[in-house]
C-alpha positions as CSV (number, residue, x, y, z in Angstrom):
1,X,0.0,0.0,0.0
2,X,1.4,3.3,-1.3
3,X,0.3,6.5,1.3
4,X,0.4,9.6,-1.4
5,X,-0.1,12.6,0.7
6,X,-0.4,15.9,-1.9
7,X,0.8,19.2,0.3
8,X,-1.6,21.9,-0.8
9,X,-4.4,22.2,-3.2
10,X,-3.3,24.5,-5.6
11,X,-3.6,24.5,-9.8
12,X,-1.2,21.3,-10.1
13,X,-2.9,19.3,-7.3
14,X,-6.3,19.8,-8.9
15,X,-5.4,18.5,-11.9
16,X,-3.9,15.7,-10.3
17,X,-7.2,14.9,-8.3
18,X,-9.8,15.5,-11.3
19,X,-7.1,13.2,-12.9
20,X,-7.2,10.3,-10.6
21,X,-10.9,9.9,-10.3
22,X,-10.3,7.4,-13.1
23,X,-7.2,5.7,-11.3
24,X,-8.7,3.2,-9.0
25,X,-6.1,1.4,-7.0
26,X,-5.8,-0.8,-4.0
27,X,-2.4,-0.5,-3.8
28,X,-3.1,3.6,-3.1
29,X,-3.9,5.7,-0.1
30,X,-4.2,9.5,-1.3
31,X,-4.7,11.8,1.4
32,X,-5.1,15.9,0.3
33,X,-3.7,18.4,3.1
34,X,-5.0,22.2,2.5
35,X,-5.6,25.4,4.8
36,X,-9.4,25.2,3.5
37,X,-12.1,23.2,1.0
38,X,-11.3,25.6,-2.1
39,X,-9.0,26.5,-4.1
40,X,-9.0,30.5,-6.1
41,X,-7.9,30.2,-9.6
42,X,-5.3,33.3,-9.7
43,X,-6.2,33.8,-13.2
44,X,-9.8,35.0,-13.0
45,X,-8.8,37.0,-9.5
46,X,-8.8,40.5,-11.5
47,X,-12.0,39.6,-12.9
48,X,-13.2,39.3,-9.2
49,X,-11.4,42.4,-7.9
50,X,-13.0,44.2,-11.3
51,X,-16.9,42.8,-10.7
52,X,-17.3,40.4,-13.6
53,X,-17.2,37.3,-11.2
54,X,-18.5,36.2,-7.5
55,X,-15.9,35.2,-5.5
56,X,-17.5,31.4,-6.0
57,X,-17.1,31.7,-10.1
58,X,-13.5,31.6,-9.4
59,X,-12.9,28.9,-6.8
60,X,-12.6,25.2,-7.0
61,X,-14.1,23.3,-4.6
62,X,-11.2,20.7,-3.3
63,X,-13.5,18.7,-0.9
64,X,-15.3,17.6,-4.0
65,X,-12.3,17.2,-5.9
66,X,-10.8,14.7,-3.1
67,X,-14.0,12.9,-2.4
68,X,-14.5,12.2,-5.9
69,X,-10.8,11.3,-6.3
70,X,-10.9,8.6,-3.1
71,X,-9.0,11.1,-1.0
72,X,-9.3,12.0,2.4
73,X,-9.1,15.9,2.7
74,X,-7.1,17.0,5.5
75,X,-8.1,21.1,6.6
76,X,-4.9,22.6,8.5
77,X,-1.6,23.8,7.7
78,X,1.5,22.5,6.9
79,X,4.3,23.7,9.5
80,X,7.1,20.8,9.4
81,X,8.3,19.0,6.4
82,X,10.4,16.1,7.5
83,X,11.9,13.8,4.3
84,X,14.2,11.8,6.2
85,X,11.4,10.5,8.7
86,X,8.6,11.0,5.8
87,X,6.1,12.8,8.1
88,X,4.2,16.1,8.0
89,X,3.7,18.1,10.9
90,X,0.8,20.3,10.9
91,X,0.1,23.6,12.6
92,X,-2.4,22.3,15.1
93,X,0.2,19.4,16.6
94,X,-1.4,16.8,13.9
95,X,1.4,14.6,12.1
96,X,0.8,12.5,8.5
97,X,3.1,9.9,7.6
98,X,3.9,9.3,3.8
99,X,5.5,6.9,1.5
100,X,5.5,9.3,-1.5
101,X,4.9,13.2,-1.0
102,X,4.3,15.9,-3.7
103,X,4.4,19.7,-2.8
104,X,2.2,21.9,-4.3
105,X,2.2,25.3,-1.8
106,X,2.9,28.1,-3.7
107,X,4.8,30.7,-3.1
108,X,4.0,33.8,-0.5
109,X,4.6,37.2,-1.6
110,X,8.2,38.9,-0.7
111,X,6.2,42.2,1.6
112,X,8.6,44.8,2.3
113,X,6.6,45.3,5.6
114,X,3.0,44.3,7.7
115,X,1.6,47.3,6.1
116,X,1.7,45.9,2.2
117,X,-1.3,43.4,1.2
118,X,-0.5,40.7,-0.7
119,X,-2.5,39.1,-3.6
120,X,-1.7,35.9,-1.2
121,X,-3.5,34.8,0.5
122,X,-6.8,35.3,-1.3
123,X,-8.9,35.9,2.0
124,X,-6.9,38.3,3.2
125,X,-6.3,40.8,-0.2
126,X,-10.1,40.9,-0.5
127,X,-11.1,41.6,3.3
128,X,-8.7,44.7,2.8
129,X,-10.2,45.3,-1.3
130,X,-13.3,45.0,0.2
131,X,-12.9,47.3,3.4
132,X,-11.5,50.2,0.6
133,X,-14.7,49.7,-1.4
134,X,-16.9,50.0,2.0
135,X,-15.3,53.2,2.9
136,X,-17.9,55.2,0.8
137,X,-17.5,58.2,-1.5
138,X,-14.0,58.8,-0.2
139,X,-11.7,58.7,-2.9
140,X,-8.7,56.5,-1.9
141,X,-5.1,56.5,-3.4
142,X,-3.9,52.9,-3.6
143,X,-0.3,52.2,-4.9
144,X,0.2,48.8,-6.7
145,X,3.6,47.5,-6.9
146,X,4.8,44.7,-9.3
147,X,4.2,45.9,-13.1
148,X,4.3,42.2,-14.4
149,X,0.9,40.4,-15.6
150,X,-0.5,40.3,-12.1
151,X,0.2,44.3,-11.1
152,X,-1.0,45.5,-14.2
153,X,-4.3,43.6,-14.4
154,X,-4.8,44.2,-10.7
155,X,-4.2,47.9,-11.3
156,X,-6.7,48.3,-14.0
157,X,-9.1,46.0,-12.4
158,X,-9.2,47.9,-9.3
159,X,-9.4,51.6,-11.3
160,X,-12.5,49.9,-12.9
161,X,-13.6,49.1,-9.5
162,X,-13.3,52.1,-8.3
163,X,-15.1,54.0,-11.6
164,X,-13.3,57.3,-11.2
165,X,-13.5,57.2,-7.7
166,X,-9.8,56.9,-6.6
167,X,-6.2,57.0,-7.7
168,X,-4.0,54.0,-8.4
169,X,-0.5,53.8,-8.9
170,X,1.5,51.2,-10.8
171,X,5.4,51.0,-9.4
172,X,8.0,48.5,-10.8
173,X,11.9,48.4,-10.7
174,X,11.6,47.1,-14.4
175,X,9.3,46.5,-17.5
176,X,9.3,42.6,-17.7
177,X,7.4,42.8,-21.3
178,X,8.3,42.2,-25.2
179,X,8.4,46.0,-26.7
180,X,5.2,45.7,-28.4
181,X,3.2,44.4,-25.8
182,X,4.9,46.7,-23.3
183,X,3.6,49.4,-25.7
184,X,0.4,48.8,-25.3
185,X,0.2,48.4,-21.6
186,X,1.5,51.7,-21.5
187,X,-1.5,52.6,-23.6
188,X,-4.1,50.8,-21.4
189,X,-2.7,52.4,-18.3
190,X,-2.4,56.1,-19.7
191,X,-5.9,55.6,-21.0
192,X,-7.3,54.7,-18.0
193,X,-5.3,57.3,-15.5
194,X,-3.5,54.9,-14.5
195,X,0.0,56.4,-13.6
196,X,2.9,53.7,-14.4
197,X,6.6,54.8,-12.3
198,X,9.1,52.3,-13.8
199,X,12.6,52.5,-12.4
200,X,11.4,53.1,-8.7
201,X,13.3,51.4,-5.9
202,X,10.6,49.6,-3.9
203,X,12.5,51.4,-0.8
204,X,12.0,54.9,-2.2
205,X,8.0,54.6,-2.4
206,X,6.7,57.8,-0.5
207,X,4.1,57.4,1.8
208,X,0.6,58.7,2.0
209,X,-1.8,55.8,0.1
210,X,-4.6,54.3,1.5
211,X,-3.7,50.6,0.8
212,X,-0.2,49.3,-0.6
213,X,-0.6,46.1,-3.1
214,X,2.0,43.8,-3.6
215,X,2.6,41.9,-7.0
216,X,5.9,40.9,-7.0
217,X,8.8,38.7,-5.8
218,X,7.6,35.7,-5.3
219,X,9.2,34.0,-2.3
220,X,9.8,30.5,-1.3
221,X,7.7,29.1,1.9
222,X,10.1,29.1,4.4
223,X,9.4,25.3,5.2
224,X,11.0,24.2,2.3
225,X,14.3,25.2,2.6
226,X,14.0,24.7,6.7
227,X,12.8,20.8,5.5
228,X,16.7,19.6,4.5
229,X,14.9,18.9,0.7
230,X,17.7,20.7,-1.8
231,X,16.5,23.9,-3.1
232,X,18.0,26.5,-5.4
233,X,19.5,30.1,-4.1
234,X,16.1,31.2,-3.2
235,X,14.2,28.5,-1.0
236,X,12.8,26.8,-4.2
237,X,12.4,23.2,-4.1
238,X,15.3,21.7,-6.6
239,X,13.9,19.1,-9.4
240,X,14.4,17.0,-11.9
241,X,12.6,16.8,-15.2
242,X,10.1,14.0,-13.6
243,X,9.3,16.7,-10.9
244,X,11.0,15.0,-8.5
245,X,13.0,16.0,-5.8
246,X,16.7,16.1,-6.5
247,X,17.7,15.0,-3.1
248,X,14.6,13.1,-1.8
249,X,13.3,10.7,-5.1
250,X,10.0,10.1,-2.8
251,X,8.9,13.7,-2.9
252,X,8.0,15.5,-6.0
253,X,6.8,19.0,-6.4
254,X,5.0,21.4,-9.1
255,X,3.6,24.7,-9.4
256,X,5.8,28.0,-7.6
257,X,7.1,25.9,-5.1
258,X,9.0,24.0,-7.0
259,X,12.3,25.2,-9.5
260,X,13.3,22.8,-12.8
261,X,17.1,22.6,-12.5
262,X,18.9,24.1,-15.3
263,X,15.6,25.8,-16.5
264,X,14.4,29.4,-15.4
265,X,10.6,29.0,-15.5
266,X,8.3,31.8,-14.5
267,X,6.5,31.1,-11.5
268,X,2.5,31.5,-13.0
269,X,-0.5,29.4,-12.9
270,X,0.4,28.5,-16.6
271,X,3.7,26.5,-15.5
272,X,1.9,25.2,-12.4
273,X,-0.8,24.1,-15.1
274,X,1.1,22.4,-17.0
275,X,3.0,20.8,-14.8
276,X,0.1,19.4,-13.0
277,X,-1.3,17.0,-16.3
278,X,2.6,15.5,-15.7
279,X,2.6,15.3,-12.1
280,X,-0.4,13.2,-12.3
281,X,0.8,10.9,-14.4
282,X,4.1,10.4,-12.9
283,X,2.0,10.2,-9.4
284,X,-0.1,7.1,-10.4
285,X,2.8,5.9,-12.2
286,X,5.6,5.3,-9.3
287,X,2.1,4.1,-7.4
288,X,2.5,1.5,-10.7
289,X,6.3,0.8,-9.9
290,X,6.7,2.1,-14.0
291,X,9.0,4.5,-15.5
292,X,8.7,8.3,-15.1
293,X,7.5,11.2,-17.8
294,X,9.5,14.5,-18.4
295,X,7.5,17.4,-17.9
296,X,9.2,19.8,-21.1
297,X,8.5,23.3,-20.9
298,X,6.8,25.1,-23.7
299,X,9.1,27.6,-25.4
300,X,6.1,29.8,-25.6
301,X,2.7,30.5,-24.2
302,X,-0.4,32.6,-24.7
303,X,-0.9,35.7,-22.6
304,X,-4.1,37.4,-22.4
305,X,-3.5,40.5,-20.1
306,X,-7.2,41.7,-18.8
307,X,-7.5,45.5,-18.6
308,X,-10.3,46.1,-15.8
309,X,-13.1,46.0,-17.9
310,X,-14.2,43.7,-20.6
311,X,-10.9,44.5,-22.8
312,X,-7.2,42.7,-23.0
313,X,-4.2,42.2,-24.8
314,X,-3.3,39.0,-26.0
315,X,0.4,37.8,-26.9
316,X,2.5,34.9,-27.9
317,X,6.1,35.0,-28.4
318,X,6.5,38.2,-31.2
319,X,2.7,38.5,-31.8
320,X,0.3,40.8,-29.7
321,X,-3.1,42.3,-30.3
322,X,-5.9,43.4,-28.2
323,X,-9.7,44.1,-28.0
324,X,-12.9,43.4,-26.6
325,X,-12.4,40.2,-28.5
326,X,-9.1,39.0,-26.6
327,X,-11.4,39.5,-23.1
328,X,-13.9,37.1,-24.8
329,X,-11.2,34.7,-25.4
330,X,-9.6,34.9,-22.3
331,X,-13.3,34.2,-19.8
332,X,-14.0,31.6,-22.2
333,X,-10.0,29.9,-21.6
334,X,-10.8,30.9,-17.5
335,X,-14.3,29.8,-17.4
336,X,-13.6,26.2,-19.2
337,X,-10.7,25.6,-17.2
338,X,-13.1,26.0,-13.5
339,X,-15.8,24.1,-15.4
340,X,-13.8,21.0,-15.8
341,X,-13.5,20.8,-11.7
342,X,-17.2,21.7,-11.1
343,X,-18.7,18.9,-9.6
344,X,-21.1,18.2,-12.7
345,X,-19.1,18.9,-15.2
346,X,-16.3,16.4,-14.3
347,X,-14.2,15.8,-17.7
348,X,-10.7,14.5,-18.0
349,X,-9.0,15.7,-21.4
């Protein structure tokens, strides 16, 4: 009997759970540990933050996911990784044994201080979104700082939030864009009054704003590193083209928490995404005692950029346009892609 314990329900373990609904085994044990019964989908989180979805449209709902699977859910945090004994110690004094491990825990933003939000963890960002909205006709100034996918649609979703009522700020150190579609985010944001400071030390922001958004510098969860699992320079668990563990074969990991050796991968939903359809199948296969898949990263992907309201910009590799048509595209892709983990619309590509 194999006991397969998956840390964290993010985008990778999903997959990996709508996945094994059709692997039946009794050699398997699959146990699911998470802080709660959902899981947001970071790619429609700007559409929430702009109005075009409920909090609900965007979630998966994991206690589903694992009771369809044959997994037991397990609510509580992780606070102890431990390879060489292979057990989990969680947050509330509970410990899980495992045979075979796979991480899937994200990353946590790199704040500068306890007064910046984060856009993790999901709860908290829209408690403090939410208590900005609440504050009435008072016009707030909010400073945004990250000008990569996520700052930028989060800064135009929350100026189209806010309909006129407020001032947001973009900062960013650099422009992490292609010329052309760095172009014409500097055309979204001007057309919306959306003022973009790139080259700004995130020390020399001045103070005086409302709320303080961060989108950038994803760091490592300090249990990693702390575990004795190898990582790279920054706390990144180290592995190998199977998504296993470099130093630990019984642990394999997907999604931001995880770093390809020899590859720089961004750390996005996208790569966690398609990780996850590998993972699986490398998960049910050393269940199998068979040989393992390489995950191989895409030399490009599509990126549809969401502008606040129902507009984006869409790119791949030298290509770029945008429209009202490109925001169609991308809430079809985002709505699909939740569809396939709703409990009636189970479907396994």
């Amino acid at each position: 009997m194999t006991r397969l314990v998956l840390l964290g329900g993010g985008h990778a373990h999903s997959l990996v759970l709508l996945k094994f609904r059709k692997f039946i085994s009794k050699n398997l044990e699959l146990v699911l540990v998470n802080a709660g019964p959902v899981h947001t989908y970071s790619g429609m989180v700007p559409g929430v933050v702009a109005g075009h979805y409920a909090v609900a449209d965007a979630q998966m709902n994991l206690a589903h996911l694992a009771h369809d699977a044959g997994a037991e859910l397990v609510q509580g945090r992780v606070q102890r990784l431990d390879p060489g004994a292979k057990q989990i110690e969680l947050a509330n004094g509970g410990t899980l044994r495992y045979d075979v491990a796979s991480l899937n825990l994200g990353s946590t933003p790199a704040l500068p201080d306890e007064q910046a939000i984060g856009v993790k963890p999901f709860e908290r960002f829209m408690a403090r979104w939410r208590g900005l909205l609440e504050k009435g006709p008072r016009q707030p100034r909010i400073a945004v700082v990250g000008a990569g996918a996520g700052g930028v649609e989060l800064a135009m979703a929350m100026k189209f939030a806010l309909a006129g009522n407020g001032e947001v700020i973009l900062f960013s150190e650099k422009n992490p864009f292609p010329a052309s579609v760095a172009r014409r985010i500097r055309n979204a944001l001007a057309s919306r009054s959306i003022e973009l400071r790139l080259g700004t030390p995130l020390s020399a922001l001045e103070p005086g704003f409302d709320a303080m958004f961060w989108a950038t510098g994803a760091a490592a969860v300090p249990l990693l590193r702390e575990s004795g699992l190898q990582t790279d320079e920054r706390g990144f668990v180290l592995v190998d083209a199977s998504l296993r563990s470099l130093s630990h074969p019984d642990v394999f990991a997907a999604g931001d928490n995880a770093s390809l050796a020899g590859v720089a991968l961004p750390k996005s939903g996208v790569t966690a995404v398609r990780q996850g359809a590998v993972l699986a199948e490398n998960l049910r296969r050393i269940v199998l005692g068979k040989p393992m898949l390489d995950y191989v990263p895409q030399a490009t992907s599509l990126s549809i950029i969401s502008c606040g309201g129902k507009y984006a910009i869409a790119s791949r590799g030298s290509w770029s346009a945008e429209g009202a048509w490109a925001w169609r595209w991308k809430d079809w892709i985002d709505r699909r892609w939740i569809a396939k983990f709703s409990e009636e619309t189970f479907e396994v590509d």
